[in-house]
VOPA-316500 format. One record per residue (C-alpha): residue number from 0; residue in one letter; x, y, z. Coordinates in nm, 3 decimals, decimal comma. Example, Ala and Ser with C-alpha at 12.3 -4.5 7.8 and 13.67 -1.06 7.14 Angstrom:
// residues 2
<0; "A"; <1,230; -0,450; 0,780>>
<1; "S"; <1,367; -0,106; 0,714>>
This chain:
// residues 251
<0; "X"; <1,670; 2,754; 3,275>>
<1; "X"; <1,404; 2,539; 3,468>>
<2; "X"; <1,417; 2,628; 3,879>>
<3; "X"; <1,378; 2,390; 4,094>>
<4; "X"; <1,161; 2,454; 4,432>>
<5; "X"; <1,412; 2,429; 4,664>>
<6; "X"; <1,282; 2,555; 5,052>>
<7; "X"; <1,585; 2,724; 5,077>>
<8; "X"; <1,533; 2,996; 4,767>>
<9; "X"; <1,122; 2,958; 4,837>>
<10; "X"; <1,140; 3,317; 4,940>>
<11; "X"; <1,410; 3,463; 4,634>>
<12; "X"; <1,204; 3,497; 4,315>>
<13; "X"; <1,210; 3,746; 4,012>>
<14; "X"; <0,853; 3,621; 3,983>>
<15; "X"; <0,645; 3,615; 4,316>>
<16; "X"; <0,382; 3,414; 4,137>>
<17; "X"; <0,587; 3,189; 4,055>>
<18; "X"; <0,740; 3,169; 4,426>>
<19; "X"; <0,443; 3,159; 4,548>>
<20; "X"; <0,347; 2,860; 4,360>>
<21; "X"; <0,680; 2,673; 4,432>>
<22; "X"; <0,585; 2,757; 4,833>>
<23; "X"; <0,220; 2,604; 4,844>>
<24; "X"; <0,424; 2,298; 4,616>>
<25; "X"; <0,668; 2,250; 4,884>>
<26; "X"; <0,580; 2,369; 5,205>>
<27; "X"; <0,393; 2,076; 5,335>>
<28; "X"; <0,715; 1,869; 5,325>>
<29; "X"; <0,955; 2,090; 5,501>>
<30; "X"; <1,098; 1,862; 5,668>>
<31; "X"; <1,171; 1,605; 5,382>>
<32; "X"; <1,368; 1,822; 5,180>>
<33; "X"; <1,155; 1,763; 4,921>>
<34; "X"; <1,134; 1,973; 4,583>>
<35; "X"; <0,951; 2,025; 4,300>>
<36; "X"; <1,087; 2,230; 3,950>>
<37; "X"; <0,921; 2,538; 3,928>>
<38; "X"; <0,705; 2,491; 3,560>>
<39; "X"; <0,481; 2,170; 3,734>>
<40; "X"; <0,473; 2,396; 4,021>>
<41; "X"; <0,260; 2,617; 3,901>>
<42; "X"; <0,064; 2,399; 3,675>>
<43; "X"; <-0,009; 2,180; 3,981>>
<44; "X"; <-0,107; 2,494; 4,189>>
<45; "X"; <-0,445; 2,383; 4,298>>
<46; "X"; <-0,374; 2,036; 4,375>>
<47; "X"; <-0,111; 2,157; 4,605>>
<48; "X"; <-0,384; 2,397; 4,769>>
<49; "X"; <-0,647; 2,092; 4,771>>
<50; "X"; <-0,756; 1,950; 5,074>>
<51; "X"; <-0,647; 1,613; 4,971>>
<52; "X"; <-0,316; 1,744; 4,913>>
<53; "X"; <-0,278; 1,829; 5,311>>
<54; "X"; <-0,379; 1,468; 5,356>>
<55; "X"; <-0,168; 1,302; 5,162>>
<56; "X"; <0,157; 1,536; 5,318>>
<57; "X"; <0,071; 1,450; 5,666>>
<58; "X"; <-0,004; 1,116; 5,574>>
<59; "X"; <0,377; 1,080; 5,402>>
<60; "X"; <0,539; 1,268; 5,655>>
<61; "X"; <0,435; 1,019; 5,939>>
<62; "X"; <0,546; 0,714; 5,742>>
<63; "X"; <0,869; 0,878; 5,672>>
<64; "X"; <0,875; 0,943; 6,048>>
<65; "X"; <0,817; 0,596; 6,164>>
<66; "X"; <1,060; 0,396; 5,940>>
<67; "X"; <1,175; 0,335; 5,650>>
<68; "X"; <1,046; 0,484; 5,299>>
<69; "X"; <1,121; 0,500; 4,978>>
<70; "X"; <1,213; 0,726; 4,757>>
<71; "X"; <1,398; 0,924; 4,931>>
<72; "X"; <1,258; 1,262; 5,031>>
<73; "X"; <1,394; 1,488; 4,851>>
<74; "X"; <1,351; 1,252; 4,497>>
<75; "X"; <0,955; 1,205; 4,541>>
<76; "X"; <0,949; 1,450; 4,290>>
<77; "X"; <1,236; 1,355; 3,992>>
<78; "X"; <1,032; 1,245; 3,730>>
<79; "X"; <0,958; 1,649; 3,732>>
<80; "X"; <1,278; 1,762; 3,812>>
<81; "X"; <1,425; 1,602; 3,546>>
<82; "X"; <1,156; 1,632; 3,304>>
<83; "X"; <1,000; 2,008; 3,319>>
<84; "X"; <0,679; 2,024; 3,171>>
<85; "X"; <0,763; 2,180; 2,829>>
<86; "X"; <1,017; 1,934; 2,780>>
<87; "X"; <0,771; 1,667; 2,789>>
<88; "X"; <0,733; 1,450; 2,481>>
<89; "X"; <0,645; 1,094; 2,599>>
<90; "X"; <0,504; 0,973; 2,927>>
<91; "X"; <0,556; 0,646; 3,110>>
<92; "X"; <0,305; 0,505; 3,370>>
<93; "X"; <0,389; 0,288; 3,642>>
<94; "X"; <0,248; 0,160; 3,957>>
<95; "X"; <0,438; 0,244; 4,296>>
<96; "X"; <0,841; 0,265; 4,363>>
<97; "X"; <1,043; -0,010; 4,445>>
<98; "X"; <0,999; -0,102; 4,818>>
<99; "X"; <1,342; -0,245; 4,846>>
<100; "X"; <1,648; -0,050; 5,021>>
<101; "X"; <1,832; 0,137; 4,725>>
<102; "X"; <1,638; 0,042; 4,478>>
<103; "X"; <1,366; 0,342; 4,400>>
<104; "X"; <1,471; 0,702; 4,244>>
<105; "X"; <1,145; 0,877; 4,174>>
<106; "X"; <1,141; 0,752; 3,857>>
<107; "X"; <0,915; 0,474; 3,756>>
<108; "X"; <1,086; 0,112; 3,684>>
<109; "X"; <1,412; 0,272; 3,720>>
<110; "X"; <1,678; 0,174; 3,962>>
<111; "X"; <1,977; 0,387; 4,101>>
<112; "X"; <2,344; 0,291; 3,949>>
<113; "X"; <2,485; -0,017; 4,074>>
<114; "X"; <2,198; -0,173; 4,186>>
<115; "X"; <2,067; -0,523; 4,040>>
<116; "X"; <1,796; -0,481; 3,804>>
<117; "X"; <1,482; -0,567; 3,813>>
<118; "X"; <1,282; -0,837; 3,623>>
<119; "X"; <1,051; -0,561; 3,482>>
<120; "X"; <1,354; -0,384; 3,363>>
<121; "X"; <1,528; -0,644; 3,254>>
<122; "X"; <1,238; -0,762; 3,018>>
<123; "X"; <1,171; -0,381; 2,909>>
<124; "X"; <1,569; -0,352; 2,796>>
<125; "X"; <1,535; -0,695; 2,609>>
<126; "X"; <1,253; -0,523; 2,419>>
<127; "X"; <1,445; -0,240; 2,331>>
<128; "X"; <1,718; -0,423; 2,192>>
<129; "X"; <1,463; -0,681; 2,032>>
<130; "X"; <1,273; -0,353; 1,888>>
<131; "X"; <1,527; -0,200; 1,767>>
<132; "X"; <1,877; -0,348; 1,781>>
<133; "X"; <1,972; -0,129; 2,096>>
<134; "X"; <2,203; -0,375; 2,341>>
<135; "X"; <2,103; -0,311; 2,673>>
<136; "X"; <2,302; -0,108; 2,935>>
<137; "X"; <2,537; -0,165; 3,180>>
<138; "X"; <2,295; -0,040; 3,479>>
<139; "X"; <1,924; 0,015; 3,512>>
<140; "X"; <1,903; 0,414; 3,621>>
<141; "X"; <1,659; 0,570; 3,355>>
<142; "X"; <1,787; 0,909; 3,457>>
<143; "X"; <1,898; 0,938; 3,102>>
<144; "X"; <1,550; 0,875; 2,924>>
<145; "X"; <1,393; 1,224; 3,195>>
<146; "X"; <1,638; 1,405; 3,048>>
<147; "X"; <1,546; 1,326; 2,718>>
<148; "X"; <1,165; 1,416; 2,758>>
<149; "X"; <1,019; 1,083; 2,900>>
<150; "X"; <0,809; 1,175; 3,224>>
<151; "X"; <0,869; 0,841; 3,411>>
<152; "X"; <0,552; 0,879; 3,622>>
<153; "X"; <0,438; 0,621; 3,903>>
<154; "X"; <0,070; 0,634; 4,027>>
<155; "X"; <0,190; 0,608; 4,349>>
<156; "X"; <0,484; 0,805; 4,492>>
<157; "X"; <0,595; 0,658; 4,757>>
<158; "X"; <0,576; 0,335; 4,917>>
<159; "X"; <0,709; 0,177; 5,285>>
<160; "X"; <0,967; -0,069; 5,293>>
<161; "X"; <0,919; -0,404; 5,190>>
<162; "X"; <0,570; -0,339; 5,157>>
<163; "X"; <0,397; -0,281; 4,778>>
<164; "X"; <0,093; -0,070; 4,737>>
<165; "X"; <0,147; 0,034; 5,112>>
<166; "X"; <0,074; 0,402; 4,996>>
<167; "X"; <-0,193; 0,334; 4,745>>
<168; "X"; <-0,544; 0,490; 4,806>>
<169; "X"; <-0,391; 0,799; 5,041>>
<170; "X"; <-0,418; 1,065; 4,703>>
<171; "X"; <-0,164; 0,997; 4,500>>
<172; "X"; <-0,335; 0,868; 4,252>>
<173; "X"; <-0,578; 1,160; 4,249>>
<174; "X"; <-0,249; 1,400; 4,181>>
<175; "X"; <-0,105; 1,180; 3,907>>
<176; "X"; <-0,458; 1,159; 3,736>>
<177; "X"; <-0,393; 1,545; 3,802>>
<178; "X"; <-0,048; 1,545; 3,598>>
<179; "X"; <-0,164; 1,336; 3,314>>
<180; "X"; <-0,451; 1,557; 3,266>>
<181; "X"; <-0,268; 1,832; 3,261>>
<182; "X"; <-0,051; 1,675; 3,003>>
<183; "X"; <-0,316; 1,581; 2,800>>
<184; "X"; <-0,525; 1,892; 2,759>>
<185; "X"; <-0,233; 2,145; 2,777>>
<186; "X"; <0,011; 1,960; 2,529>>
<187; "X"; <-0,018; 1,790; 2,182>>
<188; "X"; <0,171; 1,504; 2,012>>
<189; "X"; <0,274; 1,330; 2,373>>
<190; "X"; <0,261; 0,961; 2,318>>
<191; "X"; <0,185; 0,785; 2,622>>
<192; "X"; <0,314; 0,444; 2,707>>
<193; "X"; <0,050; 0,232; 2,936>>
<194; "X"; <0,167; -0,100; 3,061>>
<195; "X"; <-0,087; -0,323; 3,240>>
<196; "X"; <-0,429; -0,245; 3,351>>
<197; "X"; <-0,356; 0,003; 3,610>>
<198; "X"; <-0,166; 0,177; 3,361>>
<199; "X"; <-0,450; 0,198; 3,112>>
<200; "X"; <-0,705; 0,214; 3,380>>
<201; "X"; <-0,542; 0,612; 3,462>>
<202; "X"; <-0,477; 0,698; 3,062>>
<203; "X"; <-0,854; 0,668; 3,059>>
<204; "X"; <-0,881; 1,023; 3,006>>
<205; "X"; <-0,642; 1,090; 2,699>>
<206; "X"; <-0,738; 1,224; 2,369>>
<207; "X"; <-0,655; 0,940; 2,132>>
<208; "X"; <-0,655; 1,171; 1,843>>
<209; "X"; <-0,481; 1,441; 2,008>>
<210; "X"; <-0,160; 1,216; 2,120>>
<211; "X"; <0,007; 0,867; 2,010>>
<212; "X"; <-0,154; 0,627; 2,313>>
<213; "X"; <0,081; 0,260; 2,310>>
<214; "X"; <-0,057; -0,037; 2,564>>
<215; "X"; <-0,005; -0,343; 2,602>>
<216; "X"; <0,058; -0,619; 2,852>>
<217; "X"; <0,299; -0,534; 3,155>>
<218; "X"; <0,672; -0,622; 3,181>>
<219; "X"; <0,649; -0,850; 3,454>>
<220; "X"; <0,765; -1,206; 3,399>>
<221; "X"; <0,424; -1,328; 3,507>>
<222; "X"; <0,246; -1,133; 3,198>>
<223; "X"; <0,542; -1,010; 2,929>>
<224; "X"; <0,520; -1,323; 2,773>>
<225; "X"; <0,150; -1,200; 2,719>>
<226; "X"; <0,179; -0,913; 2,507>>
<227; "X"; <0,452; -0,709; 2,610>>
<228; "X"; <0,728; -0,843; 2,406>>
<229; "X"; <0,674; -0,800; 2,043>>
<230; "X"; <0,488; -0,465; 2,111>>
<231; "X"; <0,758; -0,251; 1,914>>
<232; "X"; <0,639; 0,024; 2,174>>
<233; "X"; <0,995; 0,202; 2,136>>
<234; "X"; <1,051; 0,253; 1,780>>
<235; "X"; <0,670; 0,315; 1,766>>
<236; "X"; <0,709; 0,601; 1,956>>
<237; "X"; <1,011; 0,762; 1,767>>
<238; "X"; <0,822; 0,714; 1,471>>
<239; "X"; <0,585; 0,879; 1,565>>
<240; "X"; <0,798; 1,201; 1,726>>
<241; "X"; <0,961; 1,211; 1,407>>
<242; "X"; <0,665; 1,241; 1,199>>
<243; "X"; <0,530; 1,517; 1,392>>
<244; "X"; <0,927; 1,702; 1,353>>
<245; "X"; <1,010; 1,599; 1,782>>
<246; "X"; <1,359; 1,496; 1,805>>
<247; "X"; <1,336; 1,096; 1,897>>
<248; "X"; <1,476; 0,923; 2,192>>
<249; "X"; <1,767; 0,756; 2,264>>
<250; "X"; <1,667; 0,421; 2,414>>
């Protein structure tokens, strides 16, 4: 039902609006294989046509051209692939991917099958089962929560090896704050998770009586002890989808 924006089928479209849209999304990393699905194409249009948006390609291809980076190309763009913009009911924020080999999927704090998980993650599933009697799983991919509606959405999208933050300030941030606009004007009865400062810094925006906004105190070891546990941010949410008749997730 929901295309993806693959460079391959740029050119085949029932739609050329909508081709068109999935082109100016993806044609600035042809040689990343990188895609985008074809509902957040369109919606994203003119940041894709923004001069910042050239910018921040060239900028990503030459890192990915020099050495390692992380995610891989063609998953810079899974928290929409997985999660197409209608399907949207709640919205995660994190900070950049994880800058270790393996480790990042385009999805924020998840990891890929098989690979240790991190302490953020490990402290979010203790929540869970602590909220609401969940046990945690047997591996720390999140693929399972996109396909349920939750937009796992770094500020940052990609990030050089070994090195945090590395691509922080090069216009990421200004598409994100893009995305969660667009969220927030275009959709009602989201409920948007915010973790740390950074976090609530970007959900500046958000109508608070439009959509269900949760924050608290980031999953890190150095601050969950401060505000993160306890914050019942899971059933919370599902409360709140089922009061307004949205099917809840599956933690």
């Amino acid at each position: 039902m929901y295309e993806k924006c693959h460079l391959s089928s740029l050119f085949v479209s029932k739609n050329p609006l909508s081709g068109l849209a999935r082109l100016r999304a993806c044609r600035n990393f042809a040689h990343m294989k990188v895609n985008i699905e074809s509902s957040w194409a369109e919606l994203l249009q003119s940041q894709f046509d923004a001069p910042y948006f050239k910018a921040l390609t060239d900028f990503v291809r030459s890192e990915y051209a020099q050495g390692p980076c992380y995610p891989p190309g063609p998953e810079i763009f899974n928290a929409f692939n997985l999660c197409p913009f209608p399907r949207v009911k709640v919205v995660i924020i994190g900070q950049d991917p994880y800058h270790g080999p393996g480790q990042a999927e385009g999805l924020c704090f998840s990891v890929k099958e098989g690979v240790k998980m991190p302490p953020s993650l490990v402290n979010i599933f203790r929540e869970i089962q602590d909220d609401t009697g969940r046990p945690s799983p047997q591996n720390g991919s999140l693929r399972r929560w996109a396909e349920q509606g939750v937009l796992l959405l770094n500020a940052t999208l990609t990030v050089r090896a070994h090195q945090a933050a590395s691509h922080q300030r090069q216009g990421w941030e200004t598409f994100t704050d893009a995305v969660i606009d667009t969220l927030a004007t275009r959709r009602d009865h989201l409920v948007f998770i915010l973790w740390g400062s950074s976090a609530q810094q970007k959900g500046r925006v958000i109508d608070r009586n439009r959509h269900l906004v949760l924050s608290s105190a980031h999953p890190s070891p150095l601050s969950a002890y401060h505000g993160f546990f306890g914050n019942h941010h899971f059933s919370r949410c599902n409360d709140y989808l089922i009061a307004h008749g949205i099917i809840p997730i599956n933690w």
